[in-house]
N, C-alpha and C positions, 0 to 999 in steps of 0.2 A: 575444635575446642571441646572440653572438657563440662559435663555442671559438676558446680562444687556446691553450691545450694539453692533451694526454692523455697521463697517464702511469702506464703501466701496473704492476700489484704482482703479489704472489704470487694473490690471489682476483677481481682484477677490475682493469677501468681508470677512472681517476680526470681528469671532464674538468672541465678550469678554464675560467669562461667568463668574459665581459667584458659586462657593463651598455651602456647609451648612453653615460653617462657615467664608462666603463671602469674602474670596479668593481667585484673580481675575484669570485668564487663558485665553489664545486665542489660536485660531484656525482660517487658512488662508483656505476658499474654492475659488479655480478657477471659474471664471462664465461658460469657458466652458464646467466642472464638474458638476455643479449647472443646468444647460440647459441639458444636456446628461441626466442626471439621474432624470430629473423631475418625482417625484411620483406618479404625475396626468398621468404620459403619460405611463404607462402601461397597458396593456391589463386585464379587470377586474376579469376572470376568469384565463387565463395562467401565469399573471404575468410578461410575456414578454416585451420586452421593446417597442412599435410600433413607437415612437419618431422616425425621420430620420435625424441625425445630416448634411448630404448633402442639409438640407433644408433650414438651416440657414447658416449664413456669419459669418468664425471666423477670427479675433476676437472678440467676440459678449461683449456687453455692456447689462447691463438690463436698462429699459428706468425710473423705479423708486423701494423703496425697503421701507418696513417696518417691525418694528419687535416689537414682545414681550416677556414674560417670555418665554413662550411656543414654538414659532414657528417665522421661517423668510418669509414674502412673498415675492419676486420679479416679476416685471411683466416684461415682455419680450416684444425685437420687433417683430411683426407678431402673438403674441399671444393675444388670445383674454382675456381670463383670467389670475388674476398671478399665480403663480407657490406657495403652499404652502412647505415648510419644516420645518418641526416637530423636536424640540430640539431633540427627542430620536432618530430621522430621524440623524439628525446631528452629535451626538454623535457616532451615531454606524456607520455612514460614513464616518468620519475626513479622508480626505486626509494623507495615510501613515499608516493609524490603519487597523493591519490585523482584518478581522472580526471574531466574536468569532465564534470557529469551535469542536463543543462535540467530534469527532474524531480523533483532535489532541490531542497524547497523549506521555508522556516523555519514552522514548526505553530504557531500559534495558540491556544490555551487561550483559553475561552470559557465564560459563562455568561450568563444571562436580560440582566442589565444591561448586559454587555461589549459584547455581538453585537448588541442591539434585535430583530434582523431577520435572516432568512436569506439570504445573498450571493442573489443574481438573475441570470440572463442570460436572452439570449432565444435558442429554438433555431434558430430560422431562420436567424438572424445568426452563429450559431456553425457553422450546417451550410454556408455560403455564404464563410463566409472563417476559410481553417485558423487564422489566428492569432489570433483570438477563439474557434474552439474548445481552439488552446491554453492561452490564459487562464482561462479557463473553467474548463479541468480544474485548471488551478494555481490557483486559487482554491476549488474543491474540496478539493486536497488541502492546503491551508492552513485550510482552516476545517473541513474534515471534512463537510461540507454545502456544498449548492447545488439552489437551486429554479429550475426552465427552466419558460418561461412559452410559451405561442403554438404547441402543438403541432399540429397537423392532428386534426382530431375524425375518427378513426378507432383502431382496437383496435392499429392494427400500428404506430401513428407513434412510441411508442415504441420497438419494434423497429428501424423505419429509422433515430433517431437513436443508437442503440448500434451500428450497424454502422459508424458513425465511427468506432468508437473500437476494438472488440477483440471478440473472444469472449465470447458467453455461457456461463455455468454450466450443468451440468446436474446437480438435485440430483435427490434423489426426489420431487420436488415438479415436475419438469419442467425444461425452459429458458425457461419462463415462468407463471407462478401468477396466478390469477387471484382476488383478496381481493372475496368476495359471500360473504353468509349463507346457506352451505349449512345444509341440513334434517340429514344427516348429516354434517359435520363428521369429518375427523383433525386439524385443528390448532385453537385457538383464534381464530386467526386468521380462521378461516372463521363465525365467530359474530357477535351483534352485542355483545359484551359488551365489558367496557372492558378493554385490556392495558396493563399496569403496561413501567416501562421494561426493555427488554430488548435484545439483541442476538441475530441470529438464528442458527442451528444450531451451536451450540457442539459437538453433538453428530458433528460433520463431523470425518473424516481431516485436511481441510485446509476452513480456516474460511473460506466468503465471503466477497470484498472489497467491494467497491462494491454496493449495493446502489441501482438504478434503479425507485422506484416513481410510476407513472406513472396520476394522473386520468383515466377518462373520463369518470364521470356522480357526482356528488355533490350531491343535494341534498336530504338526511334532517338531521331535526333530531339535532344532535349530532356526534360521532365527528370531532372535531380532532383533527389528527395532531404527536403532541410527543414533541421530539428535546431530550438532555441528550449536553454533551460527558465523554466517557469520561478525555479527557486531562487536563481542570480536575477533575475528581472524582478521578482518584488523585493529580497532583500535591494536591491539596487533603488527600486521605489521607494521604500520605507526610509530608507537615508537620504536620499536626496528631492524627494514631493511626498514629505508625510503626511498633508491635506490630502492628497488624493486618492491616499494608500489607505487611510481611514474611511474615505469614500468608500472606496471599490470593495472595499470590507464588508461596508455594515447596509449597502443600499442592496437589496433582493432585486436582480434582473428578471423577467418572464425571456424564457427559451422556450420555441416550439419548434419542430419540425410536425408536416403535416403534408398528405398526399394524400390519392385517392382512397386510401383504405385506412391511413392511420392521423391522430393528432394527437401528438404527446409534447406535454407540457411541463413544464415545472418554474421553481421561482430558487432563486439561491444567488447569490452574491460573487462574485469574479473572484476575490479570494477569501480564503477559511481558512483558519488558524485552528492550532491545534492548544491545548490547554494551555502546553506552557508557552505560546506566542508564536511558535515555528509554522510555516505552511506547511497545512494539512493539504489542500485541496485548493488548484488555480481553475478555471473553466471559463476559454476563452472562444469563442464562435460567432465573431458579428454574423454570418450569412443565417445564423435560425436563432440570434437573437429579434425576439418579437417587439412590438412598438409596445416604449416603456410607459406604463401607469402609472408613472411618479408625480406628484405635483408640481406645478408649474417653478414654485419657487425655489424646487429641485433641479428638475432637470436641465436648465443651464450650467451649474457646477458640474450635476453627474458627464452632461456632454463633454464640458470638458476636459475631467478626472481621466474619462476613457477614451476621448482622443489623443491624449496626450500618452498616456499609456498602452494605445493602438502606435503610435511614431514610436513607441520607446521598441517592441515588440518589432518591428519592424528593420532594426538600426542593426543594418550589419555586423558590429562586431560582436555581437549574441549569436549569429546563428551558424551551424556548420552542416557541410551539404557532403552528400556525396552520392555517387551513380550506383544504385543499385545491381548487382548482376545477376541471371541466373543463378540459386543456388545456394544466395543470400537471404538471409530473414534478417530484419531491425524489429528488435521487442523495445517498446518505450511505453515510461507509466503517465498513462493519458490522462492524472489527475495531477502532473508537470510540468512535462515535457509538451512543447506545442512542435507542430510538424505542418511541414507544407510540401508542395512539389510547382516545379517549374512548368511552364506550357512544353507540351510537345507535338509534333506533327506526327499527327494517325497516319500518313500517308509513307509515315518515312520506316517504317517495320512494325514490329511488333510488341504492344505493352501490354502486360500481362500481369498481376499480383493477387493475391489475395489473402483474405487477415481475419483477424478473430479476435476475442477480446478472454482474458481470463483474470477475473477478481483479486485483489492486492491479498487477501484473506487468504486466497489459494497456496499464492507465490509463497508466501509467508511460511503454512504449512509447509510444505515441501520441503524447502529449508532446514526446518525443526526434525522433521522424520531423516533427512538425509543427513544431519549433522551427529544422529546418534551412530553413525556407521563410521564415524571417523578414528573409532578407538580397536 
């Protein structure tokens, strides 16, 4: 689009713009928008902003303005030169227009029948060319899972293939856990026993995102690993036990895990919404959810909001399994997706995995860098 005029008011200037097929439209920029965000006043290598809004007086006027097809000048008081803005400047900064974001992506709700199958790629293929490992993650963060096949039979190739993407976590678990049946055990995890569906350390300041667990040796009878979508199970709540979906909302659980060297704590609610009503964030973990301080007059609803929502979480046809192989990594965003494994007999070969966690913020990033190479 075109400006065919700018005209300025008491709070801002107002540019009229013209179509292909000159069709008029406007848009209202605040001057003190227009001053903040001057393009000239960033930093030419960081991009940062070095402009110091405490420098001027708002509410600030500009002291004259011109425009043409292309671009609005204004010149300011106290500045020497005027301020350029570039129609595409413009456009992609209208006040109220979210900016376009290659990471956002439409979520999927999912259950046993919907999904069949866990989306698939292959890592090779995604490590060798950026725009299948950007797909990849966009089909990740669209279905909440995704199973990479064809890793290198070694302990660290899950390693190399996260350093595609971003930062690992470091919990008190490490920046890498290694799931075998230790003799003594701090988490269940390290057992051979069966785990019911959960999501992991709710207990955290700030809850793991992605969660990369990655095969190297499986071949004990038993121990499938089964993942239910956290998003089809509350919207499923929210329509059919709205009481208890407001529960589970708005009542703060205490999460701790704690062992000989650590106790971490936290308080926060089974689900979080995000502004406009969608799940943000599920966190589900009876084994290190901690005995609840709720009042008395509470916690018989709360018990039963969340057992009923422990059966729901439970009910087959949410969940889908499958045997991990050698060679396999499953990435799921552990602020979703709930995941559990079947008992298996240590006796009967070899279980072997181990995972790591890398930040929703990361995945995100990645994304956004790897979607500029698609042209």
């Amino acid at each position: 689009m075109k400006i065919s005029n700018a005209e300025p008011g008491d709070r801002g200037i107002t540019i009229t713009w013209r179509n292909e097929q000159g069709e008029p439209s406007t848009t209202a920029y605040p001057y003190a928008f227009l001053r903040d965000n001057d393009p000239e006043e960033l930093h030419p290598q960081t991009r940062e902003r070095v402009f110091d809004l405490t420098s001027v007086t708002l509410p600030i006027r500009p002291e004259s303005h011109a425009v043409s097809e292309d671009a609005l000048c204004v010149s300011w008081p106290g500045k020497a030169s005027p301020s350029t803005y570039s129609s595409d400047w413009l456009q992609q900064y209208a006040p109220g227009k979210r900016r376009a974001d290659a990471s956002v992506v439409k979520r999927v709700a999912w259950d046993r029948q919907s999904l069949g199958e866990i989306p698939r790629s292959n890592a090779p293929h995604c490590v060798a060319d950026p725009i299948a490992l950007r797909d990849a993650l966009l089909t990740l963060k669209r279905y909440g899972i995704l199973l990479l096949d064809s890793l290198q039979d070694s302990l660290d190739a899950s390693l190399v293939f996260g350093d595609h993407i971003g930062f690992r976590r470091r919990t008190n678990f490490g920046k890498m856990f290694e799931v075998i049946n230790l003799p003594e055990p701090n988490n269940l995890a390290y057992t051979a026993l069966a785990l019911p569906l959960h999501t992991d350390l709710p207990n955290q300041e700030i809850v793991p995102g992605y969660q990369f667990l990655h095969c190297y040796r499986n071949d004990v009878t038993g121990g499938e690993s089964i993942f239910a979508d956290g998003l089809k199970l509350c919207e499923d709540l929210r329509d059919e036990a709205p009481e208890d979906f407001e529960l589970l909302r708005s009542v703060k659980v205490p999460w701790r895990f704690h062992d000989d060297e650590n106790d971490i704590r936290s308080y926060r609610p089974i689900i979080t919404l995000r502004q406009d009503g969608a799940l943000d964030y599920l966190v589900f973990n009876a084994h290190i959810a901690d005995v609840p301080d709720l009042p008395a007059d509470l916690l018989d609803d709360f018990y039963l909001a969340y057992q009923r929502f422990m059966q729901r979480i439970r009910d087959p046809q949410y969940a889908i399994s499958t045997t991990l192989r050698p060679g396999e990594m499953v990435i799921f965003d552990n602020t979703r997706v709930l995941h559990s494994r079947a008992a298996f007999d240590p006796n009967s070969g070899e279980r072997h995995l181990c995972g790591y966690y890398i930040e929703r913020n990361e995945v995100d990033s990645r994304i956004r860098v790897l979607d500029r190479l698609k042209c």
